[in-house]
C-alpha positions as a Markdown table, in Angstrom:
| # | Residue | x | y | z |
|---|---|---|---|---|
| 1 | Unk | 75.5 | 21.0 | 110.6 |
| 2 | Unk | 77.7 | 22.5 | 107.9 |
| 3 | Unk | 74.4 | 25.1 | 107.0 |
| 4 | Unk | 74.6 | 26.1 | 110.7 |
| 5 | Unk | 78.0 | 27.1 | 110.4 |
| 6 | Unk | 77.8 | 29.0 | 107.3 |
| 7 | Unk | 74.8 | 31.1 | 108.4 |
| 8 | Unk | 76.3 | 32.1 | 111.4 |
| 9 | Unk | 79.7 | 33.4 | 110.2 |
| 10 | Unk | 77.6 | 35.7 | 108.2 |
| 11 | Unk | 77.6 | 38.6 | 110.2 |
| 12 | Unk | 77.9 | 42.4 | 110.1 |
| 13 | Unk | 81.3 | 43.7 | 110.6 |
| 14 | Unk | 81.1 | 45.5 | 113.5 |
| 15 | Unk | 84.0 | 47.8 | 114.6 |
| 16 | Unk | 84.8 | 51.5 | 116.3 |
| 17 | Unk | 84.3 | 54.9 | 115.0 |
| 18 | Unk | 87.5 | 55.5 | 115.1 |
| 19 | Unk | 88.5 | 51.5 | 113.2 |
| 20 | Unk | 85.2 | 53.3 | 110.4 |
| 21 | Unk | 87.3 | 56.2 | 110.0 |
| 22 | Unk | 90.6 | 55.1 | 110.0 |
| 23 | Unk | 89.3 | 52.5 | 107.5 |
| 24 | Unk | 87.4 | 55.1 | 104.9 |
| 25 | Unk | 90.9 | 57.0 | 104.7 |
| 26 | Unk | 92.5 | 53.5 | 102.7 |
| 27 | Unk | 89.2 | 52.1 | 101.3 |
| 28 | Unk | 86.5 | 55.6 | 100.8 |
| 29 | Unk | 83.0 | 53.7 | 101.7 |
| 30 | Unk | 80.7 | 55.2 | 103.7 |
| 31 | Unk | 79.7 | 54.9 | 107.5 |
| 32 | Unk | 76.9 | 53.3 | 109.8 |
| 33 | Unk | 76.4 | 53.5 | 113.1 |
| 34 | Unk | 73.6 | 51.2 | 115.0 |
| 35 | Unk | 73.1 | 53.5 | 118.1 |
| 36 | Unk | 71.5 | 52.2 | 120.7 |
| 37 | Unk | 70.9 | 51.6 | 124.2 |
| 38 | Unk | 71.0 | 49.1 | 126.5 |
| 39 | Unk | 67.2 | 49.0 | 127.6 |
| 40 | Unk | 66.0 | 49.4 | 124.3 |
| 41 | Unk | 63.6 | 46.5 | 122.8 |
| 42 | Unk | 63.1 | 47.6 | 119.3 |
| 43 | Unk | 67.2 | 47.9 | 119.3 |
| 44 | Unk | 67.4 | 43.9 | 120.5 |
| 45 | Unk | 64.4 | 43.1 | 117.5 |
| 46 | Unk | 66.7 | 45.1 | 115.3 |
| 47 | Unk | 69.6 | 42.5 | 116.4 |
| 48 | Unk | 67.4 | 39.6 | 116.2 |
| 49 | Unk | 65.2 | 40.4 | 113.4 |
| 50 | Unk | 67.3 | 43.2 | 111.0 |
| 51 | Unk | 70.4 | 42.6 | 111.2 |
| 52 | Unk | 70.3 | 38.9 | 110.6 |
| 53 | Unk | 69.2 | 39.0 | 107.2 |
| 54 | Unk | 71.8 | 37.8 | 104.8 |
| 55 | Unk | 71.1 | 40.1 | 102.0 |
| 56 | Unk | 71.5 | 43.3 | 104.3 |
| 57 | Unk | 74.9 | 41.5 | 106.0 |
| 58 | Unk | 76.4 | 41.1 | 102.5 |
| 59 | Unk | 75.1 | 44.8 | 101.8 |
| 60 | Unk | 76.5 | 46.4 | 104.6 |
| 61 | Unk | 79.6 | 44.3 | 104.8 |
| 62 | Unk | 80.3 | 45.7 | 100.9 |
| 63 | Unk | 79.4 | 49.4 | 101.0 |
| 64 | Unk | 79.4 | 50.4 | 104.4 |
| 65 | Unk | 81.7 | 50.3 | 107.5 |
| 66 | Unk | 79.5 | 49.2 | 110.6 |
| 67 | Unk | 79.7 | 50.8 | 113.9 |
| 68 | Unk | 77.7 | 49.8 | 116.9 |
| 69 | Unk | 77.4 | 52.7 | 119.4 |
| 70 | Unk | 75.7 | 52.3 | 123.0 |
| 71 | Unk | 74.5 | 56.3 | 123.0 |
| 72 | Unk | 74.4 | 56.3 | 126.9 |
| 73 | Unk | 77.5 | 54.0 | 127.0 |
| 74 | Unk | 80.9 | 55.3 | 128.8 |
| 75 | Unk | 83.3 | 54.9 | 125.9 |
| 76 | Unk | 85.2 | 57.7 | 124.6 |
| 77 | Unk | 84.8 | 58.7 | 121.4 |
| 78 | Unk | 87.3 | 60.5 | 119.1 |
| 79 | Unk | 85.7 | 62.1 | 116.1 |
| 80 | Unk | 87.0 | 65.2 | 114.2 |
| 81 | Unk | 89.6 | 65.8 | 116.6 |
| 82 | Unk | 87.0 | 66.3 | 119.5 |
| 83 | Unk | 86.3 | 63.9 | 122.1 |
| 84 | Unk | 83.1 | 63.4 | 123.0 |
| 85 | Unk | 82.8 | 61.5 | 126.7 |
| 86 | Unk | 79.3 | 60.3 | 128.6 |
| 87 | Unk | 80.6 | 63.2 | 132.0 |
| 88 | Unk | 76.8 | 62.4 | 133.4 |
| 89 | Unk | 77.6 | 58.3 | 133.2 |
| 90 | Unk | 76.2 | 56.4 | 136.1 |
| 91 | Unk | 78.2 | 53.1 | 136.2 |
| 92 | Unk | 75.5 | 51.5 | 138.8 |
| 93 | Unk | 72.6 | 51.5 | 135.8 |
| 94 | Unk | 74.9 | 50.3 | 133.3 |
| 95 | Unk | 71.6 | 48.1 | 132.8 |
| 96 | Unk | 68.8 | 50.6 | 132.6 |
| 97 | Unk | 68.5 | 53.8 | 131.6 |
| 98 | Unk | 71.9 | 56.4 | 131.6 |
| 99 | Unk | 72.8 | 59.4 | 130.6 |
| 100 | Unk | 73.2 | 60.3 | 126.8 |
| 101 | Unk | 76.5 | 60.2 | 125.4 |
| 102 | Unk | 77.5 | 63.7 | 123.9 |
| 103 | Unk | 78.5 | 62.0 | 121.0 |
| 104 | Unk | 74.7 | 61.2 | 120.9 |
| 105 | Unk | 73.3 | 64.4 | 121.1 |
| 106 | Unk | 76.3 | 65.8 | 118.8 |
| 107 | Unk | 74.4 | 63.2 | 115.9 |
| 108 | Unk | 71.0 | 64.5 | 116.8 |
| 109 | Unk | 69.9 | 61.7 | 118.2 |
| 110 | Unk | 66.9 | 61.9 | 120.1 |
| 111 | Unk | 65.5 | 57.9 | 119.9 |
| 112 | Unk | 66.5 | 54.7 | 120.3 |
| 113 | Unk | 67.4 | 52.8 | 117.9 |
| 114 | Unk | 68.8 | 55.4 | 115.6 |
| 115 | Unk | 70.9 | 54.7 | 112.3 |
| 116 | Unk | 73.2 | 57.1 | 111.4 |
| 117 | Unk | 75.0 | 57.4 | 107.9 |
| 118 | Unk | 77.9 | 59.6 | 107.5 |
| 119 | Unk | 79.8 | 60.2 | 104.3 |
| 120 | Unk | 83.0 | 59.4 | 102.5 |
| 121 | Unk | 84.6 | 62.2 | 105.5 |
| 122 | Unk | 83.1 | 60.5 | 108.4 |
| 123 | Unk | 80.0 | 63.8 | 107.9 |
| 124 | Unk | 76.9 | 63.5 | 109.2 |
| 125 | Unk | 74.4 | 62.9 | 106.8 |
| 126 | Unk | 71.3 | 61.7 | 108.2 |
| 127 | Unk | 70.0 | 59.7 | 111.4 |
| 128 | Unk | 67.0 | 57.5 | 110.8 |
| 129 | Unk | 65.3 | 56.6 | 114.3 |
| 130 | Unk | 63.0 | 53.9 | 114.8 |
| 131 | Unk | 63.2 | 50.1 | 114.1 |
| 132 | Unk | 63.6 | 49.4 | 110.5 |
| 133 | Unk | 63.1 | 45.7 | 108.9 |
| 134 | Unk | 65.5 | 44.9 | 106.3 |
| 135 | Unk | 63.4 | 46.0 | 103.7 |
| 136 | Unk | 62.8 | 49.7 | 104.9 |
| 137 | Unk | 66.5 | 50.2 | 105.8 |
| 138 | Unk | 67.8 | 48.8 | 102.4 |
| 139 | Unk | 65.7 | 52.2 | 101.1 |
| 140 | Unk | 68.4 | 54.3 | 103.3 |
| 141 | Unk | 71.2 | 51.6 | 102.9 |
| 142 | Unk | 70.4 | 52.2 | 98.8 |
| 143 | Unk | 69.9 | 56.0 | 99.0 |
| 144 | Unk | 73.1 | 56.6 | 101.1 |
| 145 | Unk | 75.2 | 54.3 | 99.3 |
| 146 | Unk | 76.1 | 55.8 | 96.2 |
| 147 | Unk | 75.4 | 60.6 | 96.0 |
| 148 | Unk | 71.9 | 60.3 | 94.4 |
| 149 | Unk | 70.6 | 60.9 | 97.4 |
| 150 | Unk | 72.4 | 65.0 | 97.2 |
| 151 | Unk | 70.0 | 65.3 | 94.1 |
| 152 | Unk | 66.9 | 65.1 | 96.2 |
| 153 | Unk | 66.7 | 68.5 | 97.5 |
| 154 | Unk | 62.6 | 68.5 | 98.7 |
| 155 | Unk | 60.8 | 66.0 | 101.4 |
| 156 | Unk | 58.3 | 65.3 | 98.1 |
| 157 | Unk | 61.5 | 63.9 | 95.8 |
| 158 | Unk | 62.5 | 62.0 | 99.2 |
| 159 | Unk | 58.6 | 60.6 | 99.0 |
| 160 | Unk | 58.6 | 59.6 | 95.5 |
| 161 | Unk | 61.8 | 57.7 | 96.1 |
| 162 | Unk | 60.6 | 55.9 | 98.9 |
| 163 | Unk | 57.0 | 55.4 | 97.6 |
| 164 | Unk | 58.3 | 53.5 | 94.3 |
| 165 | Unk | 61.2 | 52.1 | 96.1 |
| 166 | Unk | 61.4 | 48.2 | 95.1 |
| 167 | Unk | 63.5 | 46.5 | 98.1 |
| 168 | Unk | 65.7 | 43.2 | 96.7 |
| 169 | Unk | 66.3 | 42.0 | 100.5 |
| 170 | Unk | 64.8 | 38.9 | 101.2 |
């Protein structure tokens, strides 16, 4: 029973933008956001499947602050002193399928799920769209973690990172 136990108090630490933010001005570590949507399947795998694996929970829980953003969700968000709201929100398909969140189409996003990174000043870096296993988001988690990744300035040094790109997540 005691295995149980240990296995599932090792999770990611979830928390606001805002919590990410407020956090990265005391401790500088980068940000990332899970944004997806309630209807989304590949966004439930990534719950079950990706973001159950203990090495990527320790990974994320070290270098990164985690946010989990629902980008047709109601909330308000208060990022870089604008406040981004979801005007077109339809509280009857809270369920299905809404309206995107401007704080959505602020990141780009344009699929579900999408991982966004932002830096050590809560920028946009990148958003990644698509499911990812452990293993192909530990290539972004790696990349993103440290400034390497300002040194690849072409899509063919971005290829040749990600072609001999050994992951060490189980």
């Amino acid at each position: 029973a005691l295995c149980s136990v240990t296995v599932s108090a090792q999770k990611i630490n979830w928390m606001s933008l805002e919590d990410a933010v407020a956090a990265q001005k005391e401790t500088p570590k980068k940000i990332f956001i899970d944004a997806y949507t309630v209807w989304c399947g590949p966004c439930k795998m990534l719950d079950k499947n990706t973001f159950t694996n203990k090495d990527l929970i320790s990974f994320v829980n070290s270098h990164y602050y985690a946010v989990k953003f629902n980008a047709e969700g109601n909330e308000t968000v208060n990022y870089k002193d604008q406040k981004f709201t979801n005007p077109n929100y339809n509280p009857a398909k809270a369920k299905r399928r809404n309206s995107s969140h401007q704080f959505s189409q602020y990141l780009g996003i344009r699929a579900y799920p999408t991982i966004v990174f932002l830096g050590l000043e809560a920028e946009l870096i990148a958003p990644i769209p698509g499911y990812q296993t452990a293993q192909k988001l530990e290539i972004y988690l790696q990349l993103f973690k440290d400034e390497s990744y300002k040194k690849m300035n072409s899509q063919e040094a971005f290829n040749a990172y990600y072609k001999s790109f050994e992951p060490s997540f189980a």
